[in-house]
Every structure is written in C-alpha cells, then in structure tokens.
C-alpha positions as CSV (number, residue, x, y, z in Angstrom):
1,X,-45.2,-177.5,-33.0
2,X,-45.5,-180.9,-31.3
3,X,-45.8,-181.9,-27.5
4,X,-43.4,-184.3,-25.9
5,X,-46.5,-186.5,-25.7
6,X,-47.2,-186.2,-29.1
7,X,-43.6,-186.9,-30.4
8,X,-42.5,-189.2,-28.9
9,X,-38.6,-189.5,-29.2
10,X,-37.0,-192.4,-31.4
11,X,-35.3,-194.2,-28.7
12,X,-34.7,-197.6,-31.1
13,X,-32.5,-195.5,-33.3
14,X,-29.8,-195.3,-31.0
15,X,-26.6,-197.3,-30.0
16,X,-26.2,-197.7,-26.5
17,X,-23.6,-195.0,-25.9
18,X,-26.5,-192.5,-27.5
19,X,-29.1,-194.2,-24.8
20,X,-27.4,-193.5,-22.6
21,X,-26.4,-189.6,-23.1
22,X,-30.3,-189.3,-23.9
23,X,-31.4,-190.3,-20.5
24,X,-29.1,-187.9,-18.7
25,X,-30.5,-185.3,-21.3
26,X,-33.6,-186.4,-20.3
27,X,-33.7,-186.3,-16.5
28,X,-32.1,-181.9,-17.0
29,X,-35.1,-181.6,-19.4
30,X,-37.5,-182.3,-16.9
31,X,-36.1,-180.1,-14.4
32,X,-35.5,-177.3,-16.3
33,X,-38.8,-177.2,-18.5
34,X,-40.6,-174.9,-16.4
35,X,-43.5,-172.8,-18.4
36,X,-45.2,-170.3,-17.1
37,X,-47.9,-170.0,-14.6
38,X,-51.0,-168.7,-17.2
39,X,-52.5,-166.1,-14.5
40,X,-48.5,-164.6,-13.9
41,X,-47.3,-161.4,-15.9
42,X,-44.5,-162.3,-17.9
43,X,-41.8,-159.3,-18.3
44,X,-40.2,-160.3,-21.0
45,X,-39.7,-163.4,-23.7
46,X,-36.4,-164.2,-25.0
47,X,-36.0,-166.1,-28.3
48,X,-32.7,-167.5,-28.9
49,X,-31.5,-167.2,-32.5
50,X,-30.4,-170.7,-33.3
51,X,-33.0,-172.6,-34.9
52,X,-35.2,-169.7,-34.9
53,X,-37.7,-170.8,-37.4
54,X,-38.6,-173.3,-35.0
55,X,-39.1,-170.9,-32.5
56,X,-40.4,-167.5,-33.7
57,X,-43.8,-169.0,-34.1
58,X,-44.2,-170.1,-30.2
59,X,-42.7,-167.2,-29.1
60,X,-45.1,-164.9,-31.3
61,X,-48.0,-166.7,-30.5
62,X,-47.0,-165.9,-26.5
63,X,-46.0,-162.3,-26.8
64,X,-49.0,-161.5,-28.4
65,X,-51.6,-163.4,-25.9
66,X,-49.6,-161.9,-23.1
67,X,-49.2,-158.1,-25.1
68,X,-53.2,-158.4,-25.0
69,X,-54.4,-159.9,-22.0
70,X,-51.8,-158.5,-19.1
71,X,-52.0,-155.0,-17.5
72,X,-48.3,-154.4,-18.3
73,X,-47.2,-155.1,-21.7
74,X,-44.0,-157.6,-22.2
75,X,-41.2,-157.4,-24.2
76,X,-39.7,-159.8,-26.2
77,X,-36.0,-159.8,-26.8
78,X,-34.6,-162.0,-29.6
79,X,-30.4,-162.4,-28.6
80,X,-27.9,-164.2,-31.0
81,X,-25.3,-162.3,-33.6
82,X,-25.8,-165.1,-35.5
83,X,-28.1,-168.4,-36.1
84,X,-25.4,-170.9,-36.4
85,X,-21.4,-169.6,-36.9
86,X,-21.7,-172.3,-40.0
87,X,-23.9,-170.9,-42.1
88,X,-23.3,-168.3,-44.8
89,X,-22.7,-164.9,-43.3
90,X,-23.7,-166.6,-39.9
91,X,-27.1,-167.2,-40.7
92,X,-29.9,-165.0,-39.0
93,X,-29.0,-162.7,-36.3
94,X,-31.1,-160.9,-34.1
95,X,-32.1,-157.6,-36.2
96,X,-32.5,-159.4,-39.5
97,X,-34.9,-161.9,-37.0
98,X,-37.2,-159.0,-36.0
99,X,-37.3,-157.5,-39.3
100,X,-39.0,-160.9,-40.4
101,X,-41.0,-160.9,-37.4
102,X,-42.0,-157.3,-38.1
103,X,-42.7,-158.2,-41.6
104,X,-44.6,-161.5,-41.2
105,X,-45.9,-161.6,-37.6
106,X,-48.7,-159.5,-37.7
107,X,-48.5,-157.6,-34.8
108,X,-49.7,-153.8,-34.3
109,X,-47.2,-150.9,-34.2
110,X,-47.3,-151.0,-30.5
111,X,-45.9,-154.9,-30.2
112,X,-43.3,-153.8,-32.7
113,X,-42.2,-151.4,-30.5
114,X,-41.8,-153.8,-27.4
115,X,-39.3,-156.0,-29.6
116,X,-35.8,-155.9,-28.7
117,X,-32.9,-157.2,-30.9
118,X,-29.7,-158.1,-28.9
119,X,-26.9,-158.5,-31.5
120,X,-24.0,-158.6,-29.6
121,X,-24.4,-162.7,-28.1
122,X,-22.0,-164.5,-29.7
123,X,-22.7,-167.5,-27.6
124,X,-25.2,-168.7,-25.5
125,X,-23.4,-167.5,-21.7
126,X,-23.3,-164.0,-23.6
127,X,-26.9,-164.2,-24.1
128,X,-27.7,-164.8,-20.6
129,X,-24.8,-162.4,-19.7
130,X,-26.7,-159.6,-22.0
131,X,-30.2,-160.2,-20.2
132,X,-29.1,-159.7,-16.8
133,X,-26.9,-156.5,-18.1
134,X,-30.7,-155.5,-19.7
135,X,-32.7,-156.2,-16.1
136,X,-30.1,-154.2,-14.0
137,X,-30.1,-151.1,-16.5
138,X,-34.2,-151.7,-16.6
139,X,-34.5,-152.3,-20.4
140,X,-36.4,-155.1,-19.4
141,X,-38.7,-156.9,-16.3
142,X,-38.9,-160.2,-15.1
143,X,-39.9,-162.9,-14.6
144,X,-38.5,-163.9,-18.0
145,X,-39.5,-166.7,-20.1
146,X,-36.7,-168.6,-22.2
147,X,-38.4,-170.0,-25.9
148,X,-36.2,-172.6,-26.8
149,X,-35.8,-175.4,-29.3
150,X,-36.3,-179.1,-26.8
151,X,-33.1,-180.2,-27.8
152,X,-31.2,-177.2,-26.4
153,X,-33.1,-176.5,-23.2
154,X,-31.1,-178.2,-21.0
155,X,-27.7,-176.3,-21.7
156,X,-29.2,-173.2,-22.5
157,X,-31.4,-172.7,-18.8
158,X,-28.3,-174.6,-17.3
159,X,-26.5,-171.1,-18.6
160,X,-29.2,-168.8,-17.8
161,X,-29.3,-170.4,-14.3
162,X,-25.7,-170.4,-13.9
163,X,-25.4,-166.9,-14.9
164,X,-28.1,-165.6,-12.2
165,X,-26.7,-167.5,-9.6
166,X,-23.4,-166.0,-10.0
167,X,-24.8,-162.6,-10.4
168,X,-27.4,-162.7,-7.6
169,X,-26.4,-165.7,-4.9
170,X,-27.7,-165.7,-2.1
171,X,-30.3,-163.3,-2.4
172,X,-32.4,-164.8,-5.5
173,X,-34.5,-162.0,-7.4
174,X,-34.9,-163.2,-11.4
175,X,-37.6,-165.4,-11.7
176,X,-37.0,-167.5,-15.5
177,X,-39.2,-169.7,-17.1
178,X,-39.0,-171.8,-20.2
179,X,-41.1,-173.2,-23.1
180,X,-39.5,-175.9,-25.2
181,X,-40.4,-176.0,-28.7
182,X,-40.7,-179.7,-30.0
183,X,-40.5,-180.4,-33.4
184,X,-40.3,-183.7,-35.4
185,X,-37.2,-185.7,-34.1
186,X,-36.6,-187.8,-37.3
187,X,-37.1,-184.3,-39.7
188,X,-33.8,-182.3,-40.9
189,X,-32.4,-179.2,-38.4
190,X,-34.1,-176.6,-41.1
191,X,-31.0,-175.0,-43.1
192,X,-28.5,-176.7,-41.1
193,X,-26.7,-179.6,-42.4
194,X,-26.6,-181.3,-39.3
195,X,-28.6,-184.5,-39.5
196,X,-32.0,-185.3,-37.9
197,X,-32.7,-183.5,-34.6
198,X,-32.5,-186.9,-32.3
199,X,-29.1,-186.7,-33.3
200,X,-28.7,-183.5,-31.6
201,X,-29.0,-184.9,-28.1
202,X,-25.9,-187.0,-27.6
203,X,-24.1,-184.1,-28.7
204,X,-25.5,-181.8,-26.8
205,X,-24.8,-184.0,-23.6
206,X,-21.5,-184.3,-25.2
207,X,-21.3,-180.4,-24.2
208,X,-21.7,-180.2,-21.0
209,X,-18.3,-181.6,-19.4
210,X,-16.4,-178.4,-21.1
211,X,-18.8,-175.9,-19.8
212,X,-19.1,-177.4,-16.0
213,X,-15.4,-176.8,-16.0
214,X,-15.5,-173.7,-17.1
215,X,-18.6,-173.3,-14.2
216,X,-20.7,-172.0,-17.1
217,X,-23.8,-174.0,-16.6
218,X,-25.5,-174.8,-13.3
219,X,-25.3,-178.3,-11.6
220,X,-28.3,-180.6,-11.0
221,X,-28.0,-179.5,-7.5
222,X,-28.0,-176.1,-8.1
223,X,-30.7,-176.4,-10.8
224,X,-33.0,-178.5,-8.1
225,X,-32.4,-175.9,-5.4
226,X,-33.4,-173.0,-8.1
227,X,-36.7,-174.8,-9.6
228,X,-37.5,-175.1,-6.0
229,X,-36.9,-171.8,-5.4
230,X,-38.7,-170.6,-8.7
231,X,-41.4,-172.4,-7.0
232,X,-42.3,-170.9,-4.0
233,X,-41.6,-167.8,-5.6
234,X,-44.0,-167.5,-8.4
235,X,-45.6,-164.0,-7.2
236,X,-42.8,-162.6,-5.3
C-alpha cells in the first residue's frame, strides 16, 4: 500500500462543495492518525471488515513483526458481521475473514491461535462497543492499534474515541492507536460499486452531523485532549 506522500490526493477533481468537505476530512485525519511507537508492545490489532482486502495485508504484516519481536504476543481481532450490508450475503464477515487469513497468511499455528473473529458488529460504534466489552472481560490487552482504510479513519477513531471516553472519563486507561492504509485514490473501492475512493471523502464528511447528534463520535476537542493524552501516556 501507498503513503500519503506517495499518493497524493486528487484535489483538481473536485467541485468546491467536495473541497471543502475534504479539508475538514483532512484536518480529523491528522489528528487521529496516530501509529504506534515501534519500541511499545502492542496488545492487540483490530482490522475492521469493510474494505478488508485493503487492509488484511497491513494488518498481517504488523501482527506478525510484533508476534515475533515482543515479549508478550498480540492478538489481532478482526470485528464486522459483514464487509459492506450491500453486497451479496453481506460480503465478508469476520470468521470467513480469518479463514482466508488462516489459509493465505502464512502464519504458524501459534499466530492462528491469537486471532480473534468478532461477528457480532453490525456497525462501526458496535465494533468499538465489542472491544471495550473484550478489554474489561480480558480477552484482550491494550494499547490497541486500529488498521483502517485512510478514507474511514476519521469516523471510525472518532467512534473508538467516543466510545472510551464514555466508558472510562475521567480516569483514561485504553491507550488506541491507528495505521491508515492508503490506497490509489482514482482506483475502484475493490468489489464495491461505489466509485473511485476520492469520492469516498465528501461522503464520509457527509456522516458525521448524524453521528455527533447521536454523540457517537468524539469532537475535535475531545479528540485533541485525547491525542494529547495518548501522548504523554505512551508507557503508562
């Protein structure tokens, strides 16, 4: 997969209206791409279903360095019932996800053992609802580290942040990272008919009124304050 710096995003293809919802995409993607320190021991790794073809590569590729290299091995949960309600049968959930990943990933018997499928997310506030439910019963560790398509980072940490911060305020305890995943804007969503992915960011801006109502993702205040607090926090 690309870099931001090496894909740079097709600005000139869009109508003002579209400029401007990209800018405000853009500003929440910087504060909430936050990857991991490399020397930190990551707990666990959660892999979205969604456009998980984009994303079962990166989030391999860590599980494995980190399943080698750290003292305590992590997990990695992949959460979604399905990949996209549209598709037939609701595309790829979670099990059918790690089956492929079992299948094509090569990892040993013990990684396959550390992956956990959660098939229950129908959305993405259930998925962060079903991660802090798996911390407090001690399924899993943090910190955590969110792998997640670059288009959808910015409401989908917004969640996760909203979700810890109701669960835990004031007294912060779950550190969560993130690692976008950038692939070619002007290319297809794969098996989706939804257009090129720059098309996705207007309407994922587009999102985010409903769900602040609903207090479902974090402010930028409270996403500031948190990244701040992530941190100063890094080994706590």
């Amino acid at each position: 997969m690309e870099t931001k710096s090496e894909n740079p995003f097709p600005i000139h293809l869009l109508d003002e209206e579209q400029k401007a919802a990209y800018f405000e995409w853009e500003k929440l993607f910087e504060i909430c791409h936050n990857p991991p320190p490399e020397n930190l021991e990551i707990g666990t790794i959660i892999m979205p279903t969604g456009y998980w073809m984009d994303r079962a590569p990166a989030s391999l590729t860590l599980f494995k360095e980190r399943f080698l290299k750290q003292d305590s091995s992590p997990h990695l949960v992949v959460t979604g019932k399905h990949s996209h309600p549209d598709l037939l049968r609701g595309g790829a959930g979670a099990s059918k996800v790690i089956r492929a990943m079992n299948i094509y990933g090569k990892l040993t018997p013990k990684m396959k053992q550390n992956l956990i499928p959660d098939d229950y997310a129908e959305n993405t506030k259930m998925q962060a609802l079903n991660i802090s439910a798996a911390l407090a019963w001690r399924h899993i560790s943090e910190p955590l580290v969110v792998v997640v398509s670059a288009e959808h980072l910015p409401r989908l940490y917004s969640t996760f942040i909203a979700t810890i911060l109701e669960i835990e305020n004031p007294i912060l305890e779950t550190r969560l990272y993130s690692i976008a995943v950038f692939g070619d804007w002007e290319s297809d969503i794969p098996k989706e008919n939804r257009g090129k992915r720059y098309e996705q960011i207007p309407a994922e801006i587009n999102r985010f009124p409903g769900y602040r109502a609903k207090g479902d993702v974090a402010t930028e205040e409270e996403l500031i304050r948190y990244v701040s607090w992530l941190k100063t926090n890094i080994y706590a």
